[in-house]
N, C-alpha and C positions, 0 to 999 in steps of 0.2 A: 252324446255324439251328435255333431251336428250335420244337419241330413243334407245340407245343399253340400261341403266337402267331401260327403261320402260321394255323393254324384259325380261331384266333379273329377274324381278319379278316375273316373270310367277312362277306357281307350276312347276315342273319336270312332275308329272301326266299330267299337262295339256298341256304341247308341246308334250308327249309320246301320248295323243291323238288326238293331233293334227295332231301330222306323220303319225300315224296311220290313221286316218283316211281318211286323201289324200291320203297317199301309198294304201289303200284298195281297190278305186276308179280303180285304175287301175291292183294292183297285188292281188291273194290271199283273194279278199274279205271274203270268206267263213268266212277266222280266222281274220283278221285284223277289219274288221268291230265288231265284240261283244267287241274284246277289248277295241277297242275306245269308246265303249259305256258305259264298265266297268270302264274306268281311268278317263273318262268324268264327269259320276255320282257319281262317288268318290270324285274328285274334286268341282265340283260343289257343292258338299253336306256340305264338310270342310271349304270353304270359304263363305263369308259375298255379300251379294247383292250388286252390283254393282261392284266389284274387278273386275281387269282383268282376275287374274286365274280362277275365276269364269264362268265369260264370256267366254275363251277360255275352259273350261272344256264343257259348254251348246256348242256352234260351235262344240266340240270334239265328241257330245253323236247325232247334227245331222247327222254330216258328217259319223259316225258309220253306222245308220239308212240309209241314201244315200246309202253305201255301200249294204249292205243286200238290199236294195228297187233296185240296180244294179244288184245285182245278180239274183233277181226274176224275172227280165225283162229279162237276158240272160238263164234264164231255160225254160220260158216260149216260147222265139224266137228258142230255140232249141230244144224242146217238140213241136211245131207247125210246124218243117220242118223236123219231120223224127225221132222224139228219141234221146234218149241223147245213145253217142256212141263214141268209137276211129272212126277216119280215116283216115285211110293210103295212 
C-alpha cells in the first residue's frame, strides 16, 4: 500500500482538523479548538463508517475538545495563583 495515496485520500476538512487541532494544543486554543471540532463533525458526518476521512475527522473533533479541556486547566491554574492578569 502506498502511504502518500492513502493520505491523499483524506477529506481537505479532515487534515484542516487535524492541523488544527494539534496547532490548538499548543497555540491559540481559544479559536483553533471549536474549529477542529467544527470541520471534524462535518467530516465525520459526510463520510461512511469506517473511511479514513472519517476517522481522521472523529481524531479532528477530540483533539478540538483536548484543546478547550487545555485551556480550562490553564484558567483554572491561573484563577488559583492570583487572577487572571498581564505581567510585566
Amino acid at each position: 500500500m502506498n502511504f502518500v495515496r492513502r493520505v491523499g485520500s483524506l477529506d481537505d476538512r479532515a487534515v484542516g482538523s487535524l492541523t488544527l487541532g494539534v496547532a490548538g494544543l499548543f497555540f491559540f486554543n481559544v479559536l483553533l479548538g471549536p474549529i477542529a471540532i467544527v470541520l471534524g463533525a462535518i467530516t465525520a458526518l459526510r463520510h461512511g463508517t469506517g473511511t479514513p476521512s472519517r476517522n481522521a475527522g472523529l481524531i479532528g473533533v477530540a483533539l478540538g475538545l483536548a484543546d478547550l479541556i487545555v485551556l480550562a486547566a490553564l484558567m483554572a491554574a491561573q484563577i488559583k495563583h492570583g487572577g487572571i492578569g498581564l505581567h510585566a
